[in-house]
C-alpha positions in Angstrom: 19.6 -11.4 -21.6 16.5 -10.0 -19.5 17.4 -9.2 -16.1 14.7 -10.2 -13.5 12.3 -6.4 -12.4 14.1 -4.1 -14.6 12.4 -1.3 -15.8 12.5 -0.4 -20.1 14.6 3.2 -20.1 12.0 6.2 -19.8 11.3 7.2 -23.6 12.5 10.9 -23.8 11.2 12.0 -27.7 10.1 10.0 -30.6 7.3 7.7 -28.6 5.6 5.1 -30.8 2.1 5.3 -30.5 -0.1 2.3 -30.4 3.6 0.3 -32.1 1.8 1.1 -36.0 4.3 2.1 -38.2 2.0 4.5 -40.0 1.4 6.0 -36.3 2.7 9.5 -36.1 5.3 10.0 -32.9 4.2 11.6 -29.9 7.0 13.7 -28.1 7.0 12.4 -24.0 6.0 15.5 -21.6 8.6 16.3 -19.0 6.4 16.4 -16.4 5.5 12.8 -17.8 9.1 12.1 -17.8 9.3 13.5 -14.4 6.4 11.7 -12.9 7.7 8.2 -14.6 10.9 8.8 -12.7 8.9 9.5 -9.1 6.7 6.4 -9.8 9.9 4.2 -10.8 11.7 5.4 -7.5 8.5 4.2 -5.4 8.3 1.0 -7.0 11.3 0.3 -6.4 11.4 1.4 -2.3 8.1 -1.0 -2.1 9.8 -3.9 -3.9 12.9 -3.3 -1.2 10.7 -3.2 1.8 8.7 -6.0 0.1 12.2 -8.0 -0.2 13.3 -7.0 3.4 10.0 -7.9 5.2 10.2 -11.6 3.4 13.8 -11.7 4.1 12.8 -10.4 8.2 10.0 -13.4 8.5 12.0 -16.3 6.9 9.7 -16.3 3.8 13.1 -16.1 1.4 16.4 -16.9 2.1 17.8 -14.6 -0.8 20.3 -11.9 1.0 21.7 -11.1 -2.3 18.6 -10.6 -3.6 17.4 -8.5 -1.1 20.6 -6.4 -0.8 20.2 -5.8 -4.5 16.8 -4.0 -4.6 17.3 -2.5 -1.5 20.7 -0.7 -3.4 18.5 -0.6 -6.5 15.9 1.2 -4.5 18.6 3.3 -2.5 19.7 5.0 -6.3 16.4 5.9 -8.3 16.0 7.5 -4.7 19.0 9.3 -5.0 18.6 9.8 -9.0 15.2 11.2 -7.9 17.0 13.9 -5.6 20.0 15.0 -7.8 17.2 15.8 -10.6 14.9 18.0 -7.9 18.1 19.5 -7.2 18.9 20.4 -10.6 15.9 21.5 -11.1 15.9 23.9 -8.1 19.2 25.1 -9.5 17.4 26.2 -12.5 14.7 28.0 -11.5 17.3 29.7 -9.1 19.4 30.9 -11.7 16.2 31.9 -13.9 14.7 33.9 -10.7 18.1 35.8 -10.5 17.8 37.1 -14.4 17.5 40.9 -14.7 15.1 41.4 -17.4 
């Protein structure tokens, strides 16, 4: 079952280049990972506003809809957020090191 505007998961390791099977895998950068994430959040907060604007004008009559990418859009956010955190945590904790 395909659900309507969902994203495939971000590939972590192992990516298949060019789908050969004789291709040899290509490891996913974490800034790529990172940047996927970012990009994945903002498509998601412009298919909201997208779906709220319509909803706003009459254009669409679909409140669940709407109310769906607009919580859809209201998590990658927050995903987005709890791994900058993380991250922050991180480089924290590496700062405070004695070498």
């Amino acid at each position: 079952m395909r659900i309507e505007g969902a994203r495939p998961p971000i590939p972590i390791e192992g990516l298949e280049s060019g789908g050969t099977p004789d291709a040899a895998p290509q490891r996913a950068s974490f800034e790529g990972v990172l940047e996927g994430l970012v990009d994945g959040a903002n498509a998601d907060q412009n298919k909201a506003k997208a779906a709220a604007e319509a909803l706003a004008r009459g254009a669409t009559d679909d409140l669940h809809g709407t109310m769906i990418s607009m919580k859809e859009a209201e998590i990658s956010l927050k995903l987005v957020g709890s791994v900058r955190n993380k991250l922050l945590d991180a480089f924290h904790e590496l700062w405070r090191i004695n070498v």
